[in-house]
N, C-alpha and C positions, 0 to 999 in steps of 0.2 A: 903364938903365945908360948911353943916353949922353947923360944928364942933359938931356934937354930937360924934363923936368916936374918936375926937381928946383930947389928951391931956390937963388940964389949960381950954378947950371948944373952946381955938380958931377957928374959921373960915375965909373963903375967903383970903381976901390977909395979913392976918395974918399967916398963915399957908407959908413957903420958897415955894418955887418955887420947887426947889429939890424935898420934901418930899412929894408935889403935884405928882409930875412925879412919885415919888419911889410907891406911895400909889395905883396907877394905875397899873402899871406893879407888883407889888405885887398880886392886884387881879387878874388878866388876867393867869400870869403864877402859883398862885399856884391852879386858878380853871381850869385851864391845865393840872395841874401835878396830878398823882398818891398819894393818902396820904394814911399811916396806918389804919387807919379810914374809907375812901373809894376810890373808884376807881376816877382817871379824870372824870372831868365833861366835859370837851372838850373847845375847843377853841370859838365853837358857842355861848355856854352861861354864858363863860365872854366876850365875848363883847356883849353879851344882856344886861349881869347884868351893865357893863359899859355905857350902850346905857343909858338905863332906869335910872340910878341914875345921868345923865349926870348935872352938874351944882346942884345938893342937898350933894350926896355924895362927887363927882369927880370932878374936875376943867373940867369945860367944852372945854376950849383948849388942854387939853392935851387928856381927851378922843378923841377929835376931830385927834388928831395927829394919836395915835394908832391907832384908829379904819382906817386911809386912807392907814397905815403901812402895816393891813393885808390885808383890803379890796380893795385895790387901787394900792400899790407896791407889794402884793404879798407875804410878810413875814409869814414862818411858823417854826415852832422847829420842832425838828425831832419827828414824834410819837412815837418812839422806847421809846426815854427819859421820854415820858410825862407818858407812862404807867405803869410804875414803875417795882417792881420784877417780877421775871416769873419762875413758876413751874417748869422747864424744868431745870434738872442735867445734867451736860457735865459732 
């Protein structure tokens, strides 16, 4: 939010609504997911990292939404997906 990573430097309500939401669920799911590079970090710490940049990085209502999605409804991905390939030949 206060636009150092955005584009032009924009921040706060210069920044869509959208790309607010997309920029969240970008972190969370790809520090979730499996990358070439390394392994999931897990689901815990993106939303720490979301916690702690809440309102500097992250629009703080929409952290606010995600984090009640997992922590409050229950929302998880399958872990099978988040851990990427696997050594094991069929």
């Amino acid at each position: 939010m206060d636009g150092s990573g955005y584009p032009q430097g924009l921040s706060g309500e210069e920044i869509v609504f959208e790309a607010r939401i997309l920029g969240v669920a970008d972190v969370v799911e790809s520090m979730n997911s499996f990358r070439p590079y390394r392994p999931a970090l897990g689901v815990e710490a993106a939303l720490d990292e979301i916690s702690r940049n809440r309102g500097v990085l992250y629009d703080a209502n929409v952290v606010d939404a995600c984090l009640r999605l997992f922590k409050e409804k229950g929302f998880r991905w399958n872990d099978a997906e988040a851990q990427g390939p696997t050594s094991k030949v069929e």
